[in-house]
C-alpha positions in Angstrom: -6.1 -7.2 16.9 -2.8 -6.4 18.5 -2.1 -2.8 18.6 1.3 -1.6 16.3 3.7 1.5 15.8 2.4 2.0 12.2 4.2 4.6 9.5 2.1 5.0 6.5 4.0 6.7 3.6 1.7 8.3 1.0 -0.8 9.0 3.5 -2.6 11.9 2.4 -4.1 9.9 -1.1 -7.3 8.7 -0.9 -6.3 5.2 0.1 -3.5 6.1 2.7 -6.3 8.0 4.7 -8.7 5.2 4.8 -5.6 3.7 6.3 -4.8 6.5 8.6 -8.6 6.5 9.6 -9.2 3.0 10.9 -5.9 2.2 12.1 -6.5 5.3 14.7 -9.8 3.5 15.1 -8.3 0.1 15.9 -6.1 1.8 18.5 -2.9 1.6 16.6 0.0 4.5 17.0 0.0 6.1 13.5 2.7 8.5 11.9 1.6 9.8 8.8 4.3 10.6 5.8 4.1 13.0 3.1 5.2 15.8 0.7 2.1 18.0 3.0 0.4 15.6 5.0 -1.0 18.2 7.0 -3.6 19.0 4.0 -5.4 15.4 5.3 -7.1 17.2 8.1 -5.6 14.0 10.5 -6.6 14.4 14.3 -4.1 15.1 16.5 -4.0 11.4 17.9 -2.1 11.3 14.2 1.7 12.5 14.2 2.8 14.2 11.3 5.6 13.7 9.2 6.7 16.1 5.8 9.2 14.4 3.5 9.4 12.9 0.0 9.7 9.4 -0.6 12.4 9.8 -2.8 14.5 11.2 -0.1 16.4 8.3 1.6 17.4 10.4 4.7 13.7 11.2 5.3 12.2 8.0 4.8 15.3 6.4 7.0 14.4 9.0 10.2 10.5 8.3 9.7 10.5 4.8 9.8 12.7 4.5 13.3 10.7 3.0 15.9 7.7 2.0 14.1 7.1 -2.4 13.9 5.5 -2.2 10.5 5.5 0.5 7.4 2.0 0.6 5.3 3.0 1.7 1.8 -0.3 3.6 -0.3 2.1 5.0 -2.7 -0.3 5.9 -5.7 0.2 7.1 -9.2 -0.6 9.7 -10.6 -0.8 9.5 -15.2 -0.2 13.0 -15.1 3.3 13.1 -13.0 6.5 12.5 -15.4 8.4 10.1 -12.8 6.1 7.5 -10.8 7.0 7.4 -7.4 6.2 3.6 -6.3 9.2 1.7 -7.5 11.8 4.5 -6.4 10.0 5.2 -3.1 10.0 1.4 -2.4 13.8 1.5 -2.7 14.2 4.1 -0.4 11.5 2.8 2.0 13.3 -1.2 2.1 16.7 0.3 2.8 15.2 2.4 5.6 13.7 -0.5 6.9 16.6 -3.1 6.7 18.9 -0.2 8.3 16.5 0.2 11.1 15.2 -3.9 11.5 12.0 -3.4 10.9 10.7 -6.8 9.2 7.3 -6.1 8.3 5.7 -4.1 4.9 2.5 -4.2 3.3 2.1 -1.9 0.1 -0.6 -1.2 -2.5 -0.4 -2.5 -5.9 -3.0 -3.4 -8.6 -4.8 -5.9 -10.4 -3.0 -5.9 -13.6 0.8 -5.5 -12.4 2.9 -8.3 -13.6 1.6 -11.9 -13.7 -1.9 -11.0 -13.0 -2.2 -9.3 -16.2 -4.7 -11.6 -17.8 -7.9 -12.0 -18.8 -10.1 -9.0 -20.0 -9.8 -7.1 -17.2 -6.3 -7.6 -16.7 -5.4 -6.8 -20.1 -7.4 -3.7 -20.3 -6.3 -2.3 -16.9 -2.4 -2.4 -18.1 -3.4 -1.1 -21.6 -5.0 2.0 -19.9 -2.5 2.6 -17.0 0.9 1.8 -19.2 3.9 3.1 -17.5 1.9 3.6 -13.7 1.5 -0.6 -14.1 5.0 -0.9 -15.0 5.7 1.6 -11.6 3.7 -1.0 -10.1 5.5 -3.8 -11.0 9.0 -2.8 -10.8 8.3 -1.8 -6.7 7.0 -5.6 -6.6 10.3 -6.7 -8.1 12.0 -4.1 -5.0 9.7 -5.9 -2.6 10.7 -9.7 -3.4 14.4 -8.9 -3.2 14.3 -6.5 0.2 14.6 -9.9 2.1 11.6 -8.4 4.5 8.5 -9.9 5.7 6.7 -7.7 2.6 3.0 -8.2 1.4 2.1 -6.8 -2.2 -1.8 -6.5 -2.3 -2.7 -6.2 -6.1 -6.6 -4.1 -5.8 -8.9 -3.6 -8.7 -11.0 -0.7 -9.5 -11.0 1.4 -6.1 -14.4 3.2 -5.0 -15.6 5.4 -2.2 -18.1 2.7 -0.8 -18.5 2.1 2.7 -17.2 -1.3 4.6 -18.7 -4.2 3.2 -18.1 -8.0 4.3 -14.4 -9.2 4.2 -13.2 -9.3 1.0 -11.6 -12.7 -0.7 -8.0 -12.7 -1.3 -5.9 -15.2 -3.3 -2.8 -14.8 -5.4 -3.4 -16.7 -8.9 -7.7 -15.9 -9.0 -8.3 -14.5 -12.5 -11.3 -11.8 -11.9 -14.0 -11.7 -14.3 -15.8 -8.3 -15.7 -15.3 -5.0 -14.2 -14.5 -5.8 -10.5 -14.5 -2.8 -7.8 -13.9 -3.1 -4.3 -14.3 -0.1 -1.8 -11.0 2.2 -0.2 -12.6 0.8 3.5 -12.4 -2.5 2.2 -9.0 -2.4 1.0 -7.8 -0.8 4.2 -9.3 -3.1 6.7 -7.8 -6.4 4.9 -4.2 -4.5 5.0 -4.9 -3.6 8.6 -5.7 -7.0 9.1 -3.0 -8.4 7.2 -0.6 -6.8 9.8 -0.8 -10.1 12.3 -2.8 -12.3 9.8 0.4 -12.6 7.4 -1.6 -15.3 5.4 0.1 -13.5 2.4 3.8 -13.0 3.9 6.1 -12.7 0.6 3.0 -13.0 -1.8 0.7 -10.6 -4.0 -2.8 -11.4 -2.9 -5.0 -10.3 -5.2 -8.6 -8.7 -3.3 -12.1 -9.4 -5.0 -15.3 -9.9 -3.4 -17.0 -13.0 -4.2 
């Protein structure tokens, strides 16, 4: 695995620090940004970066001199104003002014046309407006003109790193699917040079 500048925004949610964790395993340089990112407990191999993603000026500074930007942008049901399509403005117009090509962010199962079967259905009934979030960042993501994967998780858990995971955009997923936070962040790390899914929305399921 070649080694990158990497800028993970939303880096202090559960997902962003399995991110953080095995990207400073794989030897990559790793900036972490958020509203308190110091509350992660990162090492100090991990530089620091306090900002919102809403904030255009912020997000713009943070992303100079970094080759790729991770997005774990999450949702929380209990917050008024989702953050994942705005941020994901803010984030594609810091990249295009600074030329950096290449963006990976965390969507779900569910979001847009991979709402169907059971699953699907029932994931966007439950989540509502955070799928709609969802969705609307992948509509920011098609149009940025950058070299932008969407990767569309189920259920997340806590387990530990498993085999590779499968990954295709049109597979329906039957029953309750989970896959692990490790899981998820070693196929995004992966991803990076990989770019079997450059300007698509892989969806990840373990076979």
């Amino acid at each position: 695995m070649a080694q990158h500048k990497l800028l993970v925004i939303g880096a202090t949610g559960p997902s962003g620090r399995e991110i953080v964790k095995q990207a400073v395993a794989a030897g990559h340089t790793v900036t972490a940004f958020a509203r308190n990112p110091a509350r992660a407990g990162f090492g100090p191999e991990v530089k620091l970066v306090t900002g919102d993603v809403r904030d255009p000026v912020a997000v713009a500074a943070a992303i100079k001199g970094h080759d790729v930007v991770l997005s774990a942008l999450g949702n929380n049901r209990q917050r008024k104003n989702p953050p994942c399509a705005e941020g994901m403005r803010t984030i594609v117009a810091g990249m295009q002014a600074a030329g950096v090509r290449r963006l990976i962010a965390i969507s779900a199962y569910g979001t847009g046309d991979s709402r169907h079967g059971f699953y699907g259905w029932m994931i966007n009934m439950v989540l509502g407006e955070v799928e709609r979030d969802k969705e609307a960042m992948e509509q920011v993501m098609e149009q940025s003109g950058l070299d932008w994967t969407a990767v569309r998780s189920p259920a997340l858990t806590a387990g530990p790193l498993g085999a590779p995971l499968k990954a295709a955009p049109d597979v329906v997923l039957k029953g309750m699917p989970s896959i692990s936070m490790a899981d998820q962040a070693r196929f995004i790390l992966d991803e990076i040079d990989a770019r079997r899914f450059v300007g698509a929305k892989p969806i990840l399921y373990r076979a």
